[in-house]
C-alpha positions in Angstrom: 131.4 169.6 -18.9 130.3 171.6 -16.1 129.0 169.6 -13.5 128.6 171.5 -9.6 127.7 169.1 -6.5 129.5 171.2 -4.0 132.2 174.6 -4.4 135.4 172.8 -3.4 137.0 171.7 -6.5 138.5 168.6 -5.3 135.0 167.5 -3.2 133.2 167.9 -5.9 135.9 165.7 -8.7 135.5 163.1 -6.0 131.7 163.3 -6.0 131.4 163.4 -9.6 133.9 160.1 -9.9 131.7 158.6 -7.3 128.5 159.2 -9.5 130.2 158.5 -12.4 131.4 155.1 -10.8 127.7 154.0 -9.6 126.1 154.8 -12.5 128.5 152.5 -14.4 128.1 149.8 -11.8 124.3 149.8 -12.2 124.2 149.6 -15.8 126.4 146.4 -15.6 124.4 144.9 -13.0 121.4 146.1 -14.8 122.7 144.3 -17.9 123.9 141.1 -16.2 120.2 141.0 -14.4 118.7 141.0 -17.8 121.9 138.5 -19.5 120.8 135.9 -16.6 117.6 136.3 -15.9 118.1 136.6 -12.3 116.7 140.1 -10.8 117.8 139.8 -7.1 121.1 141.1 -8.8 119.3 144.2 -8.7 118.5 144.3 -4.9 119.5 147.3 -3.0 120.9 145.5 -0.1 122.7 143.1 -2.6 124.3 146.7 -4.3 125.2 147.9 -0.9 127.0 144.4 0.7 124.6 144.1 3.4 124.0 140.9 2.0 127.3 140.1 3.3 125.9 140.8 7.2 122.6 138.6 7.2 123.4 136.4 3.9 120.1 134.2 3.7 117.7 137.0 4.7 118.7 139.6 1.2 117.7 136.8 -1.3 114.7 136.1 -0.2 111.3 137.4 -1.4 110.5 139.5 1.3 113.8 141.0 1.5 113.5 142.1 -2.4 110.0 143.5 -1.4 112.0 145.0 1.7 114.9 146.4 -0.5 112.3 148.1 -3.1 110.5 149.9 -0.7 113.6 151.1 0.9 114.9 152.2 -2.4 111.6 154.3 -3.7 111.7 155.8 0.2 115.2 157.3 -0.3 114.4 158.6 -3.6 111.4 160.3 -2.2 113.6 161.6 1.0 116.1 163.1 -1.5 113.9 164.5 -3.8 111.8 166.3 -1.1 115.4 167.2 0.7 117.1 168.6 -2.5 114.9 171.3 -3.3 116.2 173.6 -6.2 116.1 177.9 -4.4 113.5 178.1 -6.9 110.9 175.5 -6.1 111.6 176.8 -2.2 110.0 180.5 -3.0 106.7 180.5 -2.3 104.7 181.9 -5.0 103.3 185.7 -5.2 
């Protein structure tokens, strides 16, 4: 498996164990969303502990509305910010 996020060896292990490690997180919350029935496991804010700084506010229905349009804004930040060299030229 060769798998590049940066050129420093040992950055990029720690990246890929930190991918690695999320990825397995979701799919266990994923899983224990569907088990229960309950899919404010799945909020964002929830994910990242910030739940743990204003407690009441992350559960609620406007904090899950709140926490998807957070998440489908960073995805559409990192997608336009990781453009591949080739989808940067401009075309002849």
């Amino acid at each position: 498996m060769k798998i590049t996020i940066v050129k420093n060896k040992y950055l990029n292990a720690l990246f890929i164990l930190m991918l690695f490690t999320a990825i397995v997180h979701l799919l266990i919350l994923a899983y224990l969303s569907i088990k229960d029935a309950n899919i404010y496991i799945m909020n964002y804010f929830k994910i990242l502990n910030i739940d743990s700084f204003i407690p009441n506010y992350m559960n609620s229905v406007s904090g899950n509305i709140i926490s998807i349009v957070l998440m489908v804004v960073l995805y559409i930040a990192i997608l336009f910010l990781n453009k591949s060299e080739h989808e940067m030229k401009e075309p002849r």
